[in-house]
C-alpha positions as CSV (number, residue, x, y, z in Angstrom):
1,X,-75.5,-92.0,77.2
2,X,-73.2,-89.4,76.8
3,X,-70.2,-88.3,78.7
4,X,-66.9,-86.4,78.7
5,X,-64.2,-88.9,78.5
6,X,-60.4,-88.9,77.2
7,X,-60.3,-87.6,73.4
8,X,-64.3,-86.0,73.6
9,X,-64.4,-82.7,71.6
10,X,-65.8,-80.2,73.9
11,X,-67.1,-76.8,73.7
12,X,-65.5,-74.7,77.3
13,X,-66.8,-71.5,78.8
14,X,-64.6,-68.7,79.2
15,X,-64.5,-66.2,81.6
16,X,-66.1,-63.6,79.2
17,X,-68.7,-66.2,78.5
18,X,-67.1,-67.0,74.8
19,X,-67.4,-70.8,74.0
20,X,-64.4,-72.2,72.6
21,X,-63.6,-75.5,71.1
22,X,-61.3,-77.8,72.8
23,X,-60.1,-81.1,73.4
24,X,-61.0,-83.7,76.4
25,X,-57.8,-84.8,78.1
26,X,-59.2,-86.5,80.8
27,X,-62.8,-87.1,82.1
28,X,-64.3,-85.4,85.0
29,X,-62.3,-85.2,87.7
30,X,-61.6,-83.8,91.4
31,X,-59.6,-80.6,91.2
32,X,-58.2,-78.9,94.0
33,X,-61.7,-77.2,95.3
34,X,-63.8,-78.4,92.5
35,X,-64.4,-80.9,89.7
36,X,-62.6,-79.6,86.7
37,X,-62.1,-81.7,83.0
38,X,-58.2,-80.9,81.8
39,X,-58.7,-79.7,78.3
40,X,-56.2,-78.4,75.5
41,X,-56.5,-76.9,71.9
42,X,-57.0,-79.3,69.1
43,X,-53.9,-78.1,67.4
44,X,-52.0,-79.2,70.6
45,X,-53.9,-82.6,70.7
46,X,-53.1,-83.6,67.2
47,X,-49.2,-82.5,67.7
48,X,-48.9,-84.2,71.4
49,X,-50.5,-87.8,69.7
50,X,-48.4,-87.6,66.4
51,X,-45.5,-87.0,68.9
52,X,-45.9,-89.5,71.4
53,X,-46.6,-87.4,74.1
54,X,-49.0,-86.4,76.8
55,X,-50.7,-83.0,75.7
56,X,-50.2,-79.5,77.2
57,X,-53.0,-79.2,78.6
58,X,-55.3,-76.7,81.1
59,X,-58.1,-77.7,83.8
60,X,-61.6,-76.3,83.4
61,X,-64.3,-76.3,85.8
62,X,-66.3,-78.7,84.8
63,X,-69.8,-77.1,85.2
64,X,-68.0,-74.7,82.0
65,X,-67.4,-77.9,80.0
66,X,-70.2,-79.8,77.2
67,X,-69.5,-82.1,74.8
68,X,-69.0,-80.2,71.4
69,X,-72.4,-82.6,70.1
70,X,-74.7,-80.9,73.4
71,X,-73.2,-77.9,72.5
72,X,-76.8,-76.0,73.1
73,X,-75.9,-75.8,77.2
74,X,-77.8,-78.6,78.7
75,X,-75.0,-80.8,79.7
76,X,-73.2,-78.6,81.7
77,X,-76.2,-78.1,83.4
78,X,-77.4,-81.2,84.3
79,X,-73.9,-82.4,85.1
80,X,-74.3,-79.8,87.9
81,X,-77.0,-81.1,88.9
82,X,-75.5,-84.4,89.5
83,X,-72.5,-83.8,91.2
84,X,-70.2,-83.0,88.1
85,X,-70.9,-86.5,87.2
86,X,-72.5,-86.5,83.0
87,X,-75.5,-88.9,82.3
């Protein structure tokens, strides 16, 4: 069982449709109008931990978020499916 929790590395949609690599701050969660997974650069993760701090970081709708190991597009997907909610 698989899901996006605090630390996961992630692959995000952009926009453009690039997929970028980035780091799990949170789980899935409720955002304002939908459920989103707060995400930040890797860079920014390893600098927030080795200073103690909580990490900059950005929400992204979480159908646009996968783990970085189901990077081929089916967890997105199927979290969809489910309510936002991974396997």
């Amino acid at each position: 069982m698989h899901e996006i929790q605090r630390g996961s590395r992630v692959i995000v949609r952009s926009a453009d449709n690039k997929k970028l690599p980035r780091r799990a701050v949170s789980g899935i969660v409720n955002g304002d109008d939908f459920l989103v997974v707060w995400v930040c650069r890797e860079e920014e993760w390893a600098a927030a931990n080795a200073q103690e701090r909580q990490a900059d970081a950005l929400p992204w709708p979480a159908e646009d978020v996968e783990l970085a190991e189901m990077s081929g597009g089916d967890m997105s997907r199927e979290a969809s499916r489910r309510g936002g909610r991974p396997s």
